[in-house]
C-alpha positions as MATLAB code, in Angstrom:
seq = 'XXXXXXXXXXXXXXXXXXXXXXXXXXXXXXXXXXXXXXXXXXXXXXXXXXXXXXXXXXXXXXXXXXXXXXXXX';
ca = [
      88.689   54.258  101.369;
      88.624   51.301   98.356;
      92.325   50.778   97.519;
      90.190   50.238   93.676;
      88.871   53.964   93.964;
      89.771   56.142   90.868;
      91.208   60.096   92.066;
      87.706   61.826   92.155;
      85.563   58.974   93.852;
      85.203   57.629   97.577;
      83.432   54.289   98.167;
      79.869   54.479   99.358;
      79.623   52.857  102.811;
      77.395   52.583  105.762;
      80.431   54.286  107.577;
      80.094   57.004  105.413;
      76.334   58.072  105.665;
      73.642   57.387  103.380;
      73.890   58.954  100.052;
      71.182   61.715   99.444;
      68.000   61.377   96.602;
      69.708   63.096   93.505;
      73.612   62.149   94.292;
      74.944   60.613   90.831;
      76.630   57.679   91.526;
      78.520   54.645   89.502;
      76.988   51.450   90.040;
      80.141   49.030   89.942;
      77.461   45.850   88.815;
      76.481   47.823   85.629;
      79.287   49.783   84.655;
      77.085   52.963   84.408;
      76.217   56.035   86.122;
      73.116   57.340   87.611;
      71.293   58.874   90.360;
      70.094   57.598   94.033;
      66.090   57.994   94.133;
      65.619   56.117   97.646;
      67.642   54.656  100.609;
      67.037   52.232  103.206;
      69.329   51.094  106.493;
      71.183   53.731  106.502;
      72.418   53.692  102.900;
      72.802   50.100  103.066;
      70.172   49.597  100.237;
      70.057   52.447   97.427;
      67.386   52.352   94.944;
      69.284   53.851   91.914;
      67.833   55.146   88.345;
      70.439   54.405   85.455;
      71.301   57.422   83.087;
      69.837   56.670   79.805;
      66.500   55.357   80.880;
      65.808   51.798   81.902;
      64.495   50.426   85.227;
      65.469   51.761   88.407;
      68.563   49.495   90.299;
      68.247   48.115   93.601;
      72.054   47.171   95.486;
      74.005   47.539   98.158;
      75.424   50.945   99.204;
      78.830   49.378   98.623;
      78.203   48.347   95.018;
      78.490   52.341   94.426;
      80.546   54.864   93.615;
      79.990   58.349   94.638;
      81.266   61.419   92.263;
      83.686   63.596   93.706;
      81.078   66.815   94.048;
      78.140   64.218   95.955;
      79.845   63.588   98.927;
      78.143   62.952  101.986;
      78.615   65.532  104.880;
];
């Protein structure tokens, strides 16, 4: 999908589905990993909590990276 994607990660877009609650994710802004607690517009908006504490992330679905093993289906 991103030309930019690493072997083991797929680009998070609408095209692709909304990622689930729980799917850990790198959030490209931060340069961090965490986990999706909510979507909105079809995985448009993610509401993502960083790994290590701090408050919870709010960005686009295509600011993310999903983790080879949280694919959508």
């Amino acid at each position: 999908m991103a030309s930019n994607s690493t072997p083991g990660q797929v680009a998070v877009t609408a095209a692709a589905g909304a990622p689930r609650p729980g799917t850990r994710v790198w959030l490209l802004r931060d340069g961090r990993f965490g986990r999706v607690v909510a979507t909105a517009q079809g995985g448009l908006m993610c509401r993502v909590r960083p790994d290590g504490g701090g408050p919870d992330v709010e960005c686009l679905g295509d600011e993310l990276f999903y983790l080879d093993d949280s694919r959508p289906e």
